[in-house]
C-alpha positions in Angstrom: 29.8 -31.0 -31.1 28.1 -32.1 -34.4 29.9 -34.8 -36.8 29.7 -31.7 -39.4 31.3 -29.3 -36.5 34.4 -31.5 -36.0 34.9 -31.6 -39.6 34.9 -27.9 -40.3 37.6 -28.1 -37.0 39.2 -30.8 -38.5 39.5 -29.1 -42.0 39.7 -25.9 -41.5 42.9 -26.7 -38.9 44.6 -28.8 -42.3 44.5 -25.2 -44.1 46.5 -23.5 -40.9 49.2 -26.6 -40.5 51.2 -25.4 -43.5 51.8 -22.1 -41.3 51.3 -23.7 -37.6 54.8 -21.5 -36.7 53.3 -18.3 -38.4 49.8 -18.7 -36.8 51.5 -19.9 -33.2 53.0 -16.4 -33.4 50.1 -14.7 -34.6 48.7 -16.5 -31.3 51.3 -15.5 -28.7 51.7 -12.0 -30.2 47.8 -11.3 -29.8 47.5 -13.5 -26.1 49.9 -11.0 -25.1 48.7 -7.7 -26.6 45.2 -8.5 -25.3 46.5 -10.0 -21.5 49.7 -8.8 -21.0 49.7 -10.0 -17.2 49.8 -13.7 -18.9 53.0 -13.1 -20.3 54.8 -13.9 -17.1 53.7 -17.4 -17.1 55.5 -18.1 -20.7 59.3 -18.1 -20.9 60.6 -15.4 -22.8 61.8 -17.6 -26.1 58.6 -18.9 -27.3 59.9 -21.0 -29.7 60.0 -24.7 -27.9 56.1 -23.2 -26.3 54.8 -22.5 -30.5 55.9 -25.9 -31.5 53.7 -27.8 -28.2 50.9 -25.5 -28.8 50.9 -26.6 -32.5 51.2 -30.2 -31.3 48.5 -29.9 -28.6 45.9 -28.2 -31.2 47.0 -31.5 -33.6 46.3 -33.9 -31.3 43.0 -32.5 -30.0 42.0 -31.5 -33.2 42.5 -35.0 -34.8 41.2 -36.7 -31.5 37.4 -34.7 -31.6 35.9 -37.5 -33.3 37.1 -39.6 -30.1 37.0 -37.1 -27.6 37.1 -40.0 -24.6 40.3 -40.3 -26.1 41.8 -37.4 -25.7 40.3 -36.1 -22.3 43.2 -37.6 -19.9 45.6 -36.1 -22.1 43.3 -32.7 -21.7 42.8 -33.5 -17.7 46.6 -33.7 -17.4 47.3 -30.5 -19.6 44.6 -28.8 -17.0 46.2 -29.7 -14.0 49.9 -28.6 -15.2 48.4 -24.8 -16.3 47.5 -24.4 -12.6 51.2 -24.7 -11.3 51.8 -22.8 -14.4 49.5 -19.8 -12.3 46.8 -20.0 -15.1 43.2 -19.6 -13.9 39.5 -19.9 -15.0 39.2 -16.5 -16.2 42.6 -17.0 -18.2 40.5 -19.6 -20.3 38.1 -17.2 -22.3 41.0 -14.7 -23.5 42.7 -17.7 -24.6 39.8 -19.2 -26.8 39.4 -15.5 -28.0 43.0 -15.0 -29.4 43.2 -18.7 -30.5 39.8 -18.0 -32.2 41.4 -14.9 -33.9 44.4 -16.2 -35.3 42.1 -19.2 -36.8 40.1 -16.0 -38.5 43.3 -14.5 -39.6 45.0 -17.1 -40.9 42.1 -19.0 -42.5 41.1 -15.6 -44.5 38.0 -15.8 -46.7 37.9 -19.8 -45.6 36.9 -18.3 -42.2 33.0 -17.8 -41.9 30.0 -18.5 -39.4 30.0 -22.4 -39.7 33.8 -22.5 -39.3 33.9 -20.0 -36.2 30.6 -21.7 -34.9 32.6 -25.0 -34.7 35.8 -23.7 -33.3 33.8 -22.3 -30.9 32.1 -25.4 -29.7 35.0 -27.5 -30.0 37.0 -25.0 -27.6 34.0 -24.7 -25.4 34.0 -28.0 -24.9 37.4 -28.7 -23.8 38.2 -25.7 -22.2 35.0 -26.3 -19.7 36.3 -29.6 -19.4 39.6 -28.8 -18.4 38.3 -26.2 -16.1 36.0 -28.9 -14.0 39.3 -30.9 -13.9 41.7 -28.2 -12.6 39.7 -26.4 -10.2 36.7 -28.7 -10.1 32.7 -28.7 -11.6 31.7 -25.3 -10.0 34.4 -23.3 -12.1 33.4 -24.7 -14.9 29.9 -23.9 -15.0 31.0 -19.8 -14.1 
């Protein structure tokens, strides 16, 4: 990621924090309309799971400019998803909704340099926390 991507992350995530339960709903709602057979893995009130995704997507958001920072903290969060039955392929559809609800919730402040970073930062991690939950071969799949 470019100093100028992790800015447009950076800033464009300060305009969705006013809303973080709104757009953690918008998430959840669209995660499960687009793979219901995740739904299993979350408990059914959502409301203690909005507030740590919120708080994960804070501190990785704010940590990009120090990503050695936060990539235990990732490495950890990788390794609990697998007991939680999530799996390589779960990875994408998850960057896809979280990518969406940026788009929706951003509106017009949405557009190619924004989605081009979000995209890049989540890359990033999620290929990262991939090598560290099922190893280096995953990850490059």
């Amino acid at each position: 990621m470019t100093p100028s991507q992790i800015t447009l992350v950076q800033d464009s995530f300060a305009k969705v924090a006013p809303i973080s339960e709104q757009a953690a709903t918008i998430f959840y709602n669209r995660l499960f309309e687009v793979a219901p057979q995740v739904r299993v893995m979350f408990p059914d009130d959502l409301t203690e799971q909005r507030k740590k995704l919120m708080a994960t997507l804070n501190v990785v958001v704010n940590g990009l400019s120090d990503l050695p920072a936060i990539l235990p903290a990732a490495s950890a969060l990788a390794k609990r998803h697998v007991d939680y039955g999530a799996r390589p392929e779960h990875y994408p559809v998850v960057g896809s909704a979280l990518l969406w609800t940026l788009e929706k919730g951003l509106g017009a402040a949405w557009n190619p340099e924004v989605a081009a970073a979000w995209t890049a930062a989540y890359g990033t991690l999620s290929s990262y926390m991939i090598a560290e939950a099922y190893g280096k071969a995953q990850a490059a799949e």
